[in-house]
MOPAC internal coordinates of N, CA, C and O (Angstrom, degrees):
PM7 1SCF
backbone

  N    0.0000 0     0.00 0     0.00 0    0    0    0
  C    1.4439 1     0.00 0     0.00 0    1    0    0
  C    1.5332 1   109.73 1     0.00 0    2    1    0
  O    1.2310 1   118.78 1   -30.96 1    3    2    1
  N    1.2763 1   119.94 1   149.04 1    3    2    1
  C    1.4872 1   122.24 1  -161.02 1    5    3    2
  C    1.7690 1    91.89 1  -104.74 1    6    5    3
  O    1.2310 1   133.08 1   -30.61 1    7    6    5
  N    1.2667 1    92.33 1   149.39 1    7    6    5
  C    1.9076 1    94.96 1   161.13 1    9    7    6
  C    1.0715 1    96.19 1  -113.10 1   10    9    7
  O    1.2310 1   136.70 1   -12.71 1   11   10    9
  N    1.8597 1    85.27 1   167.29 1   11   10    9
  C    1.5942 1   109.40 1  -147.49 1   13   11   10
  C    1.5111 1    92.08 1   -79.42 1   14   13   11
  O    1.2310 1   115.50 1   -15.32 1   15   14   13
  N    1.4745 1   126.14 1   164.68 1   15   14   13
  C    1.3530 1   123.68 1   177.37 1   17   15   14
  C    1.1682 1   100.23 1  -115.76 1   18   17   15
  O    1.2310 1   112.31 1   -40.60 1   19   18   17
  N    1.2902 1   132.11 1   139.40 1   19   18   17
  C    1.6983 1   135.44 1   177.56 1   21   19   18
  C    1.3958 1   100.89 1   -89.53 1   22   21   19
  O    1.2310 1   118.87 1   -56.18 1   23   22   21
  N    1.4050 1   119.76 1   123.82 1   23   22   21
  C    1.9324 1   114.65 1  -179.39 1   25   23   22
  C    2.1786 1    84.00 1  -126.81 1   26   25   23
  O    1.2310 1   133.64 1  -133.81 1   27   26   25
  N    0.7824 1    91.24 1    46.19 1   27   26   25
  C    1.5006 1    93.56 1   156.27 1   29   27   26
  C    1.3300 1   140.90 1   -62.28 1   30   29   27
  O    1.2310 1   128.97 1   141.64 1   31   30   29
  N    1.4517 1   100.32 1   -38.36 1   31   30   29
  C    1.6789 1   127.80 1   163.23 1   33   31   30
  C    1.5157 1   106.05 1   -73.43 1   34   33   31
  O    1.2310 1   121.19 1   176.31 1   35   34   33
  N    0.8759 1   115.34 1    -3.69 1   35   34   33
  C    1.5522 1   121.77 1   161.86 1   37   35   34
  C    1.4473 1   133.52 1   -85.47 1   38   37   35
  O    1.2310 1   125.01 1  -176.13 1   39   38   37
  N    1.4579 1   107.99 1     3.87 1   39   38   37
  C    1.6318 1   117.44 1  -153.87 1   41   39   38
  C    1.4798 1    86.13 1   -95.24 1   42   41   39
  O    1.2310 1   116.96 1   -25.27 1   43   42   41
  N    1.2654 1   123.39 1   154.73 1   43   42   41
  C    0.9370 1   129.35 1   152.11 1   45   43   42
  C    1.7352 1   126.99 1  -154.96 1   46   45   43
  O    1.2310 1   131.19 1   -50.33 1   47   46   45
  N    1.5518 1    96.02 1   129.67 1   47   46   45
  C    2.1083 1   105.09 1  -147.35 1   49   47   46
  C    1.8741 1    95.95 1   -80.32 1   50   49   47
  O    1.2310 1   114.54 1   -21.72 1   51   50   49
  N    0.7267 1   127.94 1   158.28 1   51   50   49
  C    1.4685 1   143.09 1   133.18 1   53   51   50
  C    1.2052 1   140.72 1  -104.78 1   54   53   51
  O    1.2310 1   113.77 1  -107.08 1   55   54   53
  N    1.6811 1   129.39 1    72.92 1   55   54   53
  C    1.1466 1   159.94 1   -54.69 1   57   55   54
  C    1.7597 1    95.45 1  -153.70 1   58   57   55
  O    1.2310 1   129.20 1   142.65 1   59   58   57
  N    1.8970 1    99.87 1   -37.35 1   59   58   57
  C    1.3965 1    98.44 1   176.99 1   61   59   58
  C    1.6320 1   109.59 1   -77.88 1   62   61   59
  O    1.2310 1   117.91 1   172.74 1   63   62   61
  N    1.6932 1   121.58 1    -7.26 1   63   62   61
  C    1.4870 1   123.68 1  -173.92 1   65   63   62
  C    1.2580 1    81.71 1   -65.08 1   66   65   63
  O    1.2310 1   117.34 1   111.50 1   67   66   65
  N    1.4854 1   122.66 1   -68.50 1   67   66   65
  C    1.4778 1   150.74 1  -153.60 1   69   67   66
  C    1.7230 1   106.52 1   -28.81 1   70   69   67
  O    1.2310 1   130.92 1   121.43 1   71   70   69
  N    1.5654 1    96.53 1   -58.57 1   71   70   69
  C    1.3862 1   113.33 1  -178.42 1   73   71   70
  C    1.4361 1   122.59 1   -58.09 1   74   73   71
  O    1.2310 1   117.00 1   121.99 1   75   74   73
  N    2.1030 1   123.31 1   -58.01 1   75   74   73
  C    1.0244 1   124.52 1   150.60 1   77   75   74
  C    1.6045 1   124.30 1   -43.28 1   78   77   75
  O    1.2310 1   129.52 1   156.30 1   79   78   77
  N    1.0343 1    99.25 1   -23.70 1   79   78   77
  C    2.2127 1    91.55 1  -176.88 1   81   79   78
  C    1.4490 1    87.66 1   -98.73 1   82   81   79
  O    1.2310 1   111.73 1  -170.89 1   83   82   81
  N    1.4877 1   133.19 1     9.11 1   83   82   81
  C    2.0232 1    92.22 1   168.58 1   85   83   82
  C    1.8596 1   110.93 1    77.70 1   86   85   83
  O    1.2310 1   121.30 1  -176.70 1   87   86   85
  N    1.6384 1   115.12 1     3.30 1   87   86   85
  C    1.1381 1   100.43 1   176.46 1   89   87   86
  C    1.6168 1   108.02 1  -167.65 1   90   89   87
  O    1.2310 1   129.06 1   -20.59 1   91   90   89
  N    1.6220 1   100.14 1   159.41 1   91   90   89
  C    1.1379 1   104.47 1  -164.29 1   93   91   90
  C    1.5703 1   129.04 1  -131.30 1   94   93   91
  O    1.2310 1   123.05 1   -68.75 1   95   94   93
  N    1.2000 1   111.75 1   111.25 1   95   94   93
  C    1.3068 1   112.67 1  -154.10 1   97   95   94
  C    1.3124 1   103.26 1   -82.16 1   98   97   95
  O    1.2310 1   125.31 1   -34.91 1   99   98   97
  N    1.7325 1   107.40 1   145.09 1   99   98   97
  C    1.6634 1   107.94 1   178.76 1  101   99   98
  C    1.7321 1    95.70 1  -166.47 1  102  101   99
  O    1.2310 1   131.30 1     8.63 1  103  102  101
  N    1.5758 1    95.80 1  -171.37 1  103  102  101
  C    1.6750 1   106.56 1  -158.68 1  105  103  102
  C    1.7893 1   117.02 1    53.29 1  106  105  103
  O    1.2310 1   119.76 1  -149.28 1  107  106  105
  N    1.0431 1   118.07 1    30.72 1  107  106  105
  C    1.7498 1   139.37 1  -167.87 1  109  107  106
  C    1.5969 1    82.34 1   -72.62 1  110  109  107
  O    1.2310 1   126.76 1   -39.23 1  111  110  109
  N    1.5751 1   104.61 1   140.77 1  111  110  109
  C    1.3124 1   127.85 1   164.47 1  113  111  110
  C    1.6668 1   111.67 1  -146.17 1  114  113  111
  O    1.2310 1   128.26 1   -29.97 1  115  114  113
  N    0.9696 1   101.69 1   150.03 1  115  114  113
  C    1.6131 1   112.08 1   165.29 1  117  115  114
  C    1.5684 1   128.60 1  -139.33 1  118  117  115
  O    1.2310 1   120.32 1   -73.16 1  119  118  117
  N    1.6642 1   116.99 1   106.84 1  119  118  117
  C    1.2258 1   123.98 1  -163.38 1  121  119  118
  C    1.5413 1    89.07 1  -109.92 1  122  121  119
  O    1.2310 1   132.96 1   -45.32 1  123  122  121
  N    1.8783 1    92.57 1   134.68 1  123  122  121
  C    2.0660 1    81.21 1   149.38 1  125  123  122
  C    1.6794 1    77.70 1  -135.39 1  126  125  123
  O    1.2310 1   139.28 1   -28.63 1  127  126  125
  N    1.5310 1    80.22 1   151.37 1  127  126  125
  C    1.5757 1   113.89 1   171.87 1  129  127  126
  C    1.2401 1   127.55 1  -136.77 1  130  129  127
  O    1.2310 1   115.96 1   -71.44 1  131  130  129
  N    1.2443 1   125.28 1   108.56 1  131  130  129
  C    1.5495 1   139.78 1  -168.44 1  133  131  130
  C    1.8631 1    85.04 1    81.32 1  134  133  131
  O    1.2310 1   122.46 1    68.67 1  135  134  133
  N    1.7489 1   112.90 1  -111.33 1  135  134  133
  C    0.9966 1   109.32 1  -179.77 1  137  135  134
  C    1.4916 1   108.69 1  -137.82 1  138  137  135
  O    1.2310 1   117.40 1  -110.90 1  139  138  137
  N    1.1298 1   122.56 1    69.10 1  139  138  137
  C    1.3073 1   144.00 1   178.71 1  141  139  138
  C    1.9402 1   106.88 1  -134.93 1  142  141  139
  O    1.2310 1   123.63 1   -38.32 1  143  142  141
  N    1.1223 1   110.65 1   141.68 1  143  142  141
  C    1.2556 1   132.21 1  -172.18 1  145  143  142
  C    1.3779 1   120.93 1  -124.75 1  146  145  143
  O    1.2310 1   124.49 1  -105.54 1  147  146  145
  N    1.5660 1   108.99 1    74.46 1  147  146  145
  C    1.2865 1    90.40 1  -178.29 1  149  147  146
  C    1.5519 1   120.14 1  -114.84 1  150  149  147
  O    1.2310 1   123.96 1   -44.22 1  151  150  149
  N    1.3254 1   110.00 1   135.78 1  151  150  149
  C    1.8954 1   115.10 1   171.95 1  153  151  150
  C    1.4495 1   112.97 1  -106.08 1  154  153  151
  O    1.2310 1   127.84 1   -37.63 1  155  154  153
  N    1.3650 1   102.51 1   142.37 1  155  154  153
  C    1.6535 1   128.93 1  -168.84 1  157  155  154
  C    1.0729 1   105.20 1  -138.11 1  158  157  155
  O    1.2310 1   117.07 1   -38.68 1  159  158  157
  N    1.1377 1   123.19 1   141.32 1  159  158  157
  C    1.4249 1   157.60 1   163.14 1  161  159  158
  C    1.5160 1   145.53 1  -159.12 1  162  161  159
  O    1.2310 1   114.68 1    14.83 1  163  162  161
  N    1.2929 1   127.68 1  -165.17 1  163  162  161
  C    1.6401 1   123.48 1   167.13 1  165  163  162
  C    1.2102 1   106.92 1  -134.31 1  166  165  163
  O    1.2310 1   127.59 1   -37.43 1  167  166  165
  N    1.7248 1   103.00 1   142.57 1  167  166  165
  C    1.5974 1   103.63 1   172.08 1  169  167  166
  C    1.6349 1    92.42 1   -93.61 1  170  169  167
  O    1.2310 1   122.20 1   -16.32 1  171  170  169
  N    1.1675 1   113.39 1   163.68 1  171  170  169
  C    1.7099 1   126.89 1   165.67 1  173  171  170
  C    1.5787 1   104.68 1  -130.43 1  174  173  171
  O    1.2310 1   129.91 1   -51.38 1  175  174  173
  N    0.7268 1    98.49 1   128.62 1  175  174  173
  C    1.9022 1   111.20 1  -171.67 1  177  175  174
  C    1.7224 1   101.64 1  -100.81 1  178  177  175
  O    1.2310 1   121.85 1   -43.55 1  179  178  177
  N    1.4492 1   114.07 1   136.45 1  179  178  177
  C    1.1803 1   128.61 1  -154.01 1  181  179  178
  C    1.9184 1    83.04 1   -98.40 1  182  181  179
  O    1.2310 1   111.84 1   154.02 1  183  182  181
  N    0.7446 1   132.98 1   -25.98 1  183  182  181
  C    1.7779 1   146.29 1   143.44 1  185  183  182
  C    1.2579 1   114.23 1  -123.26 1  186  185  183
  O    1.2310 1   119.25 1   -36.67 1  187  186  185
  N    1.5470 1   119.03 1   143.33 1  187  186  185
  C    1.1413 1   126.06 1   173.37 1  189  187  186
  C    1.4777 1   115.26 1   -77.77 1  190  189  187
  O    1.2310 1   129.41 1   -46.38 1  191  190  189
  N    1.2099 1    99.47 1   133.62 1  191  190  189
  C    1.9405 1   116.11 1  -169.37 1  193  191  190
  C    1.7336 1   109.74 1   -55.24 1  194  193  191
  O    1.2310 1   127.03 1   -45.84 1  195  194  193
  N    1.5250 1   104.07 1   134.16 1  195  194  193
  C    1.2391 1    99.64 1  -163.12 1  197  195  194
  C    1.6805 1    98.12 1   -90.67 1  198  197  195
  O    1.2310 1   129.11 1  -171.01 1  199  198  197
  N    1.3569 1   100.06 1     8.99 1  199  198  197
  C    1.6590 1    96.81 1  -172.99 1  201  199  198
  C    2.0935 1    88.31 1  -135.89 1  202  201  199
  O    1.2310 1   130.05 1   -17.64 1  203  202  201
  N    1.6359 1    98.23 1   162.36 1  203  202  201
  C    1.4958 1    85.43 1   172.61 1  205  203  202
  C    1.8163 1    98.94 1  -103.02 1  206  205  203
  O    1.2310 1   135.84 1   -23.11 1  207  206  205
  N    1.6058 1    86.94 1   156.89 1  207  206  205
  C    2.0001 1    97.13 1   172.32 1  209  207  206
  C    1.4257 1   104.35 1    64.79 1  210  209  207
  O    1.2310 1   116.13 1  -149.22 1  211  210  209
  N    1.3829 1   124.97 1    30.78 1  211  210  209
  C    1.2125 1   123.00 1   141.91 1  213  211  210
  C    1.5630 1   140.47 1   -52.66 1  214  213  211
  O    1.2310 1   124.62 1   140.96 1  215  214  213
  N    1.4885 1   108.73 1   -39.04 1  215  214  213
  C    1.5672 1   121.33 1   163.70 1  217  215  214
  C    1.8500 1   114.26 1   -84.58 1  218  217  215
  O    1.2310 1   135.54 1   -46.07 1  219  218  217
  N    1.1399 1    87.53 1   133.93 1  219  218  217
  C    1.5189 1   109.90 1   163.41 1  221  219  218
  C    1.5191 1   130.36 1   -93.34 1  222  221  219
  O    1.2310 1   111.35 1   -78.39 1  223  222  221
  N    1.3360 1   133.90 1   101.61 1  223  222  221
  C    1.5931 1   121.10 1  -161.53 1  225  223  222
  C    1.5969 1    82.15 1  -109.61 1  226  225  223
  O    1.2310 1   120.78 1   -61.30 1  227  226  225
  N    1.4247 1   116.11 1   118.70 1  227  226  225
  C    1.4978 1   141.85 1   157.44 1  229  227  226
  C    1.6689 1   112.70 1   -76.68 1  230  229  227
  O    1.2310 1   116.23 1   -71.07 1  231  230  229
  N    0.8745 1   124.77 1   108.93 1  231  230  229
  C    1.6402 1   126.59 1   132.21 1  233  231  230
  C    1.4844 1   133.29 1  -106.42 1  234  233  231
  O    1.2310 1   137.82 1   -30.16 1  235  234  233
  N    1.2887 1    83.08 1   149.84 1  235  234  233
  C    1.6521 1   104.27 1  -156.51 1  237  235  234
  C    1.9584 1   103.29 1  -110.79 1  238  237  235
  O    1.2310 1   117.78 1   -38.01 1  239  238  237
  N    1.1374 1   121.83 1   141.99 1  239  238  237
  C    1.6190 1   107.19 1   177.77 1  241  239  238
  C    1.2979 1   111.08 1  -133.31 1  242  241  239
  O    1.2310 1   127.02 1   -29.17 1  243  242  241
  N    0.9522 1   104.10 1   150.83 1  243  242  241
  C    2.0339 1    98.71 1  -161.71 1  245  243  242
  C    1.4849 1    89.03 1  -127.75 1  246  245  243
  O    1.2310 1   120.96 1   -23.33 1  247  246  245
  N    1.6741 1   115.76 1   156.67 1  247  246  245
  C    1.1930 1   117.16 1   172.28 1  249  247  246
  C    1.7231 1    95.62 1  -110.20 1  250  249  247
  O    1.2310 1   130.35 1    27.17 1  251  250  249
  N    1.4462 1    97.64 1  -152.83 1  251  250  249
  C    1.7656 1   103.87 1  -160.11 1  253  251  250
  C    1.8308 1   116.66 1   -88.54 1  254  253  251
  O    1.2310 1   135.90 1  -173.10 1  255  254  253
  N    1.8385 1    86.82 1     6.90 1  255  254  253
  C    1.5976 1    78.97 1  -175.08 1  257  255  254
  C    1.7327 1    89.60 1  -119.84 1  258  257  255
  O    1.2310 1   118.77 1  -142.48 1  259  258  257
  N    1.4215 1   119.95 1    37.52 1  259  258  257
  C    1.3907 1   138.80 1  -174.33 1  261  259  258
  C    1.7493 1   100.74 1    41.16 1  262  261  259
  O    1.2310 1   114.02 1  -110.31 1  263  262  261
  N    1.3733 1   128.93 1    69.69 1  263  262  261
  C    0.8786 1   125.21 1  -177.84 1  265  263  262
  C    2.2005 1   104.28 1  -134.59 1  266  265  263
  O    1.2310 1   129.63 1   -53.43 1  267  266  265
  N    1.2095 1    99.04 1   126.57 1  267  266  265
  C    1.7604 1   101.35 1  -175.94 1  269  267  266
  C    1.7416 1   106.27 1   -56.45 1  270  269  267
  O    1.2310 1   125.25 1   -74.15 1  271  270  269
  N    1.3474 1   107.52 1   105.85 1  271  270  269
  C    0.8889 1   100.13 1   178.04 1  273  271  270
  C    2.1712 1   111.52 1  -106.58 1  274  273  271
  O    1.2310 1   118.12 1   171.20 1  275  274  273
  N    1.3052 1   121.19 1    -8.80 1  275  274  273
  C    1.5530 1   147.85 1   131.79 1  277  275  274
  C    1.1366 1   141.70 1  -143.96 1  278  277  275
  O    1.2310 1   124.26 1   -41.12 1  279  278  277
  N    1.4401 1   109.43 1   138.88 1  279  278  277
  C    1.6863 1   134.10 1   155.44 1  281  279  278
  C    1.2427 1   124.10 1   -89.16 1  282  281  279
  O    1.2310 1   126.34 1   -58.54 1  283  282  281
  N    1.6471 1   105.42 1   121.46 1  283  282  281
  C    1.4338 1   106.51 1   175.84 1  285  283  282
  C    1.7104 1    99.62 1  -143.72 1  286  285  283
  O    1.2310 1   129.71 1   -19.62 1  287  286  285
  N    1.2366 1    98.89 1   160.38 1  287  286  285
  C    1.4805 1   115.64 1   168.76 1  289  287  286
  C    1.3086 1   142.33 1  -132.58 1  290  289  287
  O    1.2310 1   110.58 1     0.39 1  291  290  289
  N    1.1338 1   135.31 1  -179.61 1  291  290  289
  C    1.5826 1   125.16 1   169.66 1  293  291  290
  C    1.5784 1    82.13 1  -159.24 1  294  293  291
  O    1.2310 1   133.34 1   -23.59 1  295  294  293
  N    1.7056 1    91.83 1   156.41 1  295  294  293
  C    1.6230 1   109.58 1   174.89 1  297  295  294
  C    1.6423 1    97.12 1  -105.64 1  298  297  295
  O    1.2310 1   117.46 1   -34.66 1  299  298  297
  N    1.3245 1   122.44 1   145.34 1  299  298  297
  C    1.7508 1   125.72 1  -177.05 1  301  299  298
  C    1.6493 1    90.69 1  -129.01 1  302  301  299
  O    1.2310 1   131.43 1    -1.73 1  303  302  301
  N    1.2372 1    95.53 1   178.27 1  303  302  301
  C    1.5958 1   110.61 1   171.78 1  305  303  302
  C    1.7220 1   108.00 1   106.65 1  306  305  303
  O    1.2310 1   120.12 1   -68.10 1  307  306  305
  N    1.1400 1   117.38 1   111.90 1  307  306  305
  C    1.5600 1   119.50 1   157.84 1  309  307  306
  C    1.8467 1   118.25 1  -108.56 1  310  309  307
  O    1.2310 1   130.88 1   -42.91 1  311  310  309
  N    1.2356 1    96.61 1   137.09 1  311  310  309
  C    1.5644 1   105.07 1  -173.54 1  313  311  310
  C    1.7220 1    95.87 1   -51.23 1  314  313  311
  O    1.2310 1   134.21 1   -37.60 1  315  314  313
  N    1.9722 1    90.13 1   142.40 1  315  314  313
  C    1.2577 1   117.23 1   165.12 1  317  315  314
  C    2.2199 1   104.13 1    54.95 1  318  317  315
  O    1.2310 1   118.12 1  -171.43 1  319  318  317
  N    0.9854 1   121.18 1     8.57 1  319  318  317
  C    1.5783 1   135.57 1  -179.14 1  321  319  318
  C    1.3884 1   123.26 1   -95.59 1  322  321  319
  O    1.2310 1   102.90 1   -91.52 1  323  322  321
  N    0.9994 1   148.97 1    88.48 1  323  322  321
  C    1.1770 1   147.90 1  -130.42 1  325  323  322
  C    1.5797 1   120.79 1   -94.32 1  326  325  323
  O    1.2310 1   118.64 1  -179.99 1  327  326  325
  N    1.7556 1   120.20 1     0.01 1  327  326  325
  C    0.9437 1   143.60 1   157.16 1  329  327  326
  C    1.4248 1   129.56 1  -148.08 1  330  329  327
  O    1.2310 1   112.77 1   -33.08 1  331  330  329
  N    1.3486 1   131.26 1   146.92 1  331  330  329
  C    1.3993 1   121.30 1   174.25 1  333  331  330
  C    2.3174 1    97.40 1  -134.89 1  334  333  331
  O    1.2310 1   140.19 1   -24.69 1  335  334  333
  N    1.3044 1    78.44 1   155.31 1  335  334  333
  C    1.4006 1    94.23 1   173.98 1  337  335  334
  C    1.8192 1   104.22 1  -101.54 1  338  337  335
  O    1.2310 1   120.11 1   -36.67 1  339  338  337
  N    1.4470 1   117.39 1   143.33 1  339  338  337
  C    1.2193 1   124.70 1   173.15 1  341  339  338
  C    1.8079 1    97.66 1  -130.58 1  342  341  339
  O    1.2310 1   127.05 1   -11.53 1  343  342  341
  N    1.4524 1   104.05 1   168.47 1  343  342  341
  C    1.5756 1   124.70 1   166.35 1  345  343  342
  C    1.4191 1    97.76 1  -152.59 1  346  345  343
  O    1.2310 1   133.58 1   -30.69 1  347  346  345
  N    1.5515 1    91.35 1   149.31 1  347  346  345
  C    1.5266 1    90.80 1   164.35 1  349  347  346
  C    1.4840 1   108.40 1  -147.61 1  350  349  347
  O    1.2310 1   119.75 1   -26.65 1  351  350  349
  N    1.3508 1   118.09 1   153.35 1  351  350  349
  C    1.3389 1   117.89 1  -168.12 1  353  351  350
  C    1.8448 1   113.20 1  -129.69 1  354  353  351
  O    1.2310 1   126.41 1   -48.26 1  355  354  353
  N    1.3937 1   105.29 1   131.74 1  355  354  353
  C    1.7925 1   119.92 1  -170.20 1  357  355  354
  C    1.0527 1    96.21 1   -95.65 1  358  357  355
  O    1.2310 1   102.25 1   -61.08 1  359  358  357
  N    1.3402 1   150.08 1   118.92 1  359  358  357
  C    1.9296 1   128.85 1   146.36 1  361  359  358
  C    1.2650 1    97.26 1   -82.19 1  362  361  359
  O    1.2310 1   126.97 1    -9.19 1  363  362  361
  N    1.5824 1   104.20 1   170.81 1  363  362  361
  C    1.4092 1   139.43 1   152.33 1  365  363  362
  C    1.8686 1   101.82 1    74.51 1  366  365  363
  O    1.2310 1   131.69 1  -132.97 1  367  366  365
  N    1.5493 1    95.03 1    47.03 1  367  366  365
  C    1.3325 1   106.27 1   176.54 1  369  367  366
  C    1.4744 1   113.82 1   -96.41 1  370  369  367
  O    1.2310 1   127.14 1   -86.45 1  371  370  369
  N    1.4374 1   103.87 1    93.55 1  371  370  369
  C    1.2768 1   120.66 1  -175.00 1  373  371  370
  C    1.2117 1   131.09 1  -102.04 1  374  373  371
  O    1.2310 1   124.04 1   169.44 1  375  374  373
  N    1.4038 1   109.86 1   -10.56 1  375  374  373
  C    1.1803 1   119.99 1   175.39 1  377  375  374
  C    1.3985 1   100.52 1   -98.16 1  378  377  375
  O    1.2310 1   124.42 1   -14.22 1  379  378  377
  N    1.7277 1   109.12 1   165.78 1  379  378  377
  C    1.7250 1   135.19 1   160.95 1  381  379  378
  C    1.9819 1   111.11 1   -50.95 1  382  381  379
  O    1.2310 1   122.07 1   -70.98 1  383  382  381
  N    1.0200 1   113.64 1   109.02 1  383  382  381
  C    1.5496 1   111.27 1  -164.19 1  385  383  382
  C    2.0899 1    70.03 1  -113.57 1  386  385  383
  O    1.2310 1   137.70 1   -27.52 1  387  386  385
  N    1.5839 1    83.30 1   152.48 1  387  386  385
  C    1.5535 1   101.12 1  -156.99 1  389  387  386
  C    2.0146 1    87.77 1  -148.19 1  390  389  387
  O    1.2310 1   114.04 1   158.09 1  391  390  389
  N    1.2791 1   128.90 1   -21.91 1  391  390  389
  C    1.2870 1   108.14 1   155.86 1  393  391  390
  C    1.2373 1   115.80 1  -161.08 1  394  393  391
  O    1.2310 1   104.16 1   -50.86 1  395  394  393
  N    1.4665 1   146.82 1   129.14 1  395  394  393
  C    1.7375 1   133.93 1  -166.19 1  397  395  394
  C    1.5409 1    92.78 1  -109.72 1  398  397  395
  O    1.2310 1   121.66 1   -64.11 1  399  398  397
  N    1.4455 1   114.44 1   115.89 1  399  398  397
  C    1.4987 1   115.00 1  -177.29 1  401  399  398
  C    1.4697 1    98.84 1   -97.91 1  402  401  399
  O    1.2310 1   116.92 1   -46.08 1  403  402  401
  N    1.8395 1   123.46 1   133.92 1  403  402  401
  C    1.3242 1   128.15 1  -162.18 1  405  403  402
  C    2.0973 1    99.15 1  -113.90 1  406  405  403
  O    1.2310 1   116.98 1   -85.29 1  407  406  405
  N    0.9279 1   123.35 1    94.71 1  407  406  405
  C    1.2385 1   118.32 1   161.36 1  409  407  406
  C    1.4782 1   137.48 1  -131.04 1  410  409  407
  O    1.2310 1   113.93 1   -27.38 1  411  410  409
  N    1.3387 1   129.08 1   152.62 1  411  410  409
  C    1.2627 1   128.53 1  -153.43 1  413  411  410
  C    1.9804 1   102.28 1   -99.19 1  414  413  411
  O    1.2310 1   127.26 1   -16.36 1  415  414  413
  N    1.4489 1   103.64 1   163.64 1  415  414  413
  C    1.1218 1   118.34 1   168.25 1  417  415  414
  C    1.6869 1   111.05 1  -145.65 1  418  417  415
  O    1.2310 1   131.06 1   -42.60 1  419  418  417
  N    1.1622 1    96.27 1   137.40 1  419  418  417
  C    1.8371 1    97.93 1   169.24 1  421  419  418
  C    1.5907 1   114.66 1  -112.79 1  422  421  419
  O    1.2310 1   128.81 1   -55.10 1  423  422  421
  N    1.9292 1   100.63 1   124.90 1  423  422  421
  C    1.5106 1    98.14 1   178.53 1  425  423  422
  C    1.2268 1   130.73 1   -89.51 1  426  425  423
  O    1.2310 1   120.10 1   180.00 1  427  426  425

């Protein structure tokens, strides 16, 4: 059985999304285990969303020749709540991932 590898030092925020959406993502981790990829964190909302699942948290996964090899997302945000926790999970991560870029969008 394999242990899980922490690629945490791999995260990397985009800070000016952060700023335009009103929120700020932190406590970010990135586990893959066997071949699953999963990143967790919390958004904190600079106001709490007057609607829920207004924010979009994008990750992006690059392999070793910096090339996107997945995009995935989750929508966060509960009305009037001033933080939400998200995870999100990649399978069949088989390749060498070399950087997971974490940034937000608001719809």
């Amino acid at each position: 059985m394999k242990v899980a590898e922490d690629l945490t030092e791999l995260l990397e925020r985009l800070e000016s999304t952060e700023e335009k959406a009103g929120v700020e993502l932190s406590s970010l981790s990135a586990i893959l285990d066997d071949d699953t990829l999963k990143v967790c964190g919390e958004a904190i909302f600079s106001k709490p969303p007057k609607t829920d699942y207004d924010i979009e948290v994008n990750v992006v996964i690059y392999d070793s020749k910096s090339r996107v090899i997945e995009k995935l997302s989750a929508n966060v945000g509960n009305k009037n709540t001033p933080f939400d926790a998200f995870s999100i999970s990649c399978y069949g991560m088989n390749n060498e991932i070399s950087k997971i870029r974490v940034y937000v969008t608001r719809d």
